[in-house]
C-alpha positions in Angstrom: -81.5 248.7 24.0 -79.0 247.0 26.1 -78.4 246.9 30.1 -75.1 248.1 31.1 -72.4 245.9 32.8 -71.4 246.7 36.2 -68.0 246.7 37.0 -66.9 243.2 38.6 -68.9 241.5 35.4 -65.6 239.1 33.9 -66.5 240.6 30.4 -65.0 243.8 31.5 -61.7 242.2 31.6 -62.3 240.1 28.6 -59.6 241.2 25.8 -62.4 241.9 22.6 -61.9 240.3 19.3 -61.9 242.3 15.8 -64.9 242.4 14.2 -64.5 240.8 10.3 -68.5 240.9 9.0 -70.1 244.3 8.2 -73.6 243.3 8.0 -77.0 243.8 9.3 -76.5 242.5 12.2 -73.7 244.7 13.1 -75.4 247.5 12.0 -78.4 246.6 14.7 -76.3 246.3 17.4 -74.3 249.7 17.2 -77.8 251.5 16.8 -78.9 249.5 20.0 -75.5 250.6 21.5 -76.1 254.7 20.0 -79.8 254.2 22.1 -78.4 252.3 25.2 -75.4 255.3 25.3 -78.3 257.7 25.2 -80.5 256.7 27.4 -77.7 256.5 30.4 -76.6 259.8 29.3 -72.9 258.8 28.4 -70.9 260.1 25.6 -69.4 256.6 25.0 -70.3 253.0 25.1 -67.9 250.4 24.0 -69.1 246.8 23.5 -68.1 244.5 26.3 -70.1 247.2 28.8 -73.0 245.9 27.2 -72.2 242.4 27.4 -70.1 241.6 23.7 -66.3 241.2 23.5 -66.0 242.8 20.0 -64.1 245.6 19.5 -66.2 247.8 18.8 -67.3 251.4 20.5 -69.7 254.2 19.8 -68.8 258.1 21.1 -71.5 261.0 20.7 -69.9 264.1 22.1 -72.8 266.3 21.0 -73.4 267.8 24.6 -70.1 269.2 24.5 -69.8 270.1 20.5 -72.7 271.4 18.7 -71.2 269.9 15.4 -70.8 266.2 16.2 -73.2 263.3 16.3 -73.3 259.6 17.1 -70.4 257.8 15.3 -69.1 254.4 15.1 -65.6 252.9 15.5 -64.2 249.5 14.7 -61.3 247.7 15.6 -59.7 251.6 16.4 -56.1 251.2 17.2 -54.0 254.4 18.8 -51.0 254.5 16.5 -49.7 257.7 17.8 -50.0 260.1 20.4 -49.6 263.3 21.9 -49.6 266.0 25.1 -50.9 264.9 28.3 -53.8 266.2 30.3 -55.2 265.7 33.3 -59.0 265.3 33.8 -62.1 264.3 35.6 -63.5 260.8 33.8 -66.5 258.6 35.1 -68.0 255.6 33.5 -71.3 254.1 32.7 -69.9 251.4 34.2 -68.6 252.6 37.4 -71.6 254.5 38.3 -71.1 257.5 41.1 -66.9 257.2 41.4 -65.8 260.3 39.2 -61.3 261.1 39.2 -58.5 262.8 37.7 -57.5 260.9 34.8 -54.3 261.6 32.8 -54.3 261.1 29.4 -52.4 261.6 26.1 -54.3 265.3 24.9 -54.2 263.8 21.4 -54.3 260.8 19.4 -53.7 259.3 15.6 -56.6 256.6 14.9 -57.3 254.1 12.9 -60.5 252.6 12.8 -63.0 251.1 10.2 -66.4 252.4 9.7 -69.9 250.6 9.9 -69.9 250.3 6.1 -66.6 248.7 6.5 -64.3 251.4 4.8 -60.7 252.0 6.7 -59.7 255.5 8.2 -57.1 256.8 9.8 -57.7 260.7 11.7 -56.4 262.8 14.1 -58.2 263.7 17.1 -57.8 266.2 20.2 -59.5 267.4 23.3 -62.8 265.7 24.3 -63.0 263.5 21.3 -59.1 262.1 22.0 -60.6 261.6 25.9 -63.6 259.9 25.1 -62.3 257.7 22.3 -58.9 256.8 24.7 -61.3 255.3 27.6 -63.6 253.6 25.0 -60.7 251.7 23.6 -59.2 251.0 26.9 -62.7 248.8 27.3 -61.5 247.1 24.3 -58.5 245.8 26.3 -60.2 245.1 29.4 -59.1 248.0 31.3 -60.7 250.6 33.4 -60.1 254.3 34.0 -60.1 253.5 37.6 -56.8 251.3 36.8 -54.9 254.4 36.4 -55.9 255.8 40.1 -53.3 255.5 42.5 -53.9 252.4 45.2 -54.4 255.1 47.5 -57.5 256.6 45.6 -59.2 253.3 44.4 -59.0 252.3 48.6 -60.9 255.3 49.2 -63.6 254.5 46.3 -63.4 250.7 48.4 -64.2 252.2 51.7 -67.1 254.6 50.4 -68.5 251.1 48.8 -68.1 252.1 45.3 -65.4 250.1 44.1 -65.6 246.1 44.7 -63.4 244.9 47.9 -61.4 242.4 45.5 -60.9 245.0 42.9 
């Protein structure tokens, strides 16, 4: 298991690099990730929240669909998307500020696998949501970055969100 970063930690900001060795090792730290995701009760966990710029996040929307489980996804890039939809988000990272986040409602992704093979799928709804804001860690940003200065000055004042941010 891993301790979450908080935001204000530099390695949220940190652009990730791609990940080019499939191994044991790699294999280790996404189940630590899966168990750290868990154990905070998030549905997504990408790397640099535990401290690695590596792009590299895990999503487990099980609590929300009966059918899914724990999966990987490395170096994902968003080649297309779709729709727009406008939600409530919160992050293990930000702990207690929850807003209305809008987001494509639907994305094309390709990722590779922990056994290293390529894919490329569609995905909508939660899945598009969850795997959207993961990724966004990969580049350093933060679903508070698409609040309105008005709205993050309010998390500021309530002492939620860091003076400087």
């Amino acid at each position: 298991m891993y301790k979450i970063r908080y935001i204000g930690d530099p390695v949220l900001r940190r652009e990730t690099r791609p990940i080019e060795t499939f191994d044991a090792q790699l294999e280790k730290t996404i189940n630590n990730m899966i168990v750290t995701m868990h154990r905070e009760e998030g549905i997504g966990l990408a790397a640099p929240q535990v401290g690695y710029s590596i792009k590299l996040c895990v999503v487990d929307i099980s609590s929300i669909y009966e059918n899914e489980g724990p999966r990987a996804f490395i170096n994902p890039l968003i080649v297309e998307s779709w729709g727009e939809e406008t939600l409530e988000e919160g992050c293990l990272s930000i702990p207690d500020v929850r807003d209305d986040v809008s987001r494509p409602e639907g994305i094309r992704l390709q990722y590779t696998d922990e056994n290293g093979q390529g894919h490329e799928e569609r995905f909508d709804g939660w899945m598009a949501r969850v795997l959207q804001h993961e990724i966004d860690h990969l580049n350093g940003i933060l679903f508070v970055d698409y609040l309105p200065p008005f709205k993050r000055r309010i998390w500021q004042q309530k002492g939620l969100l860091p003076e400087n941010y």
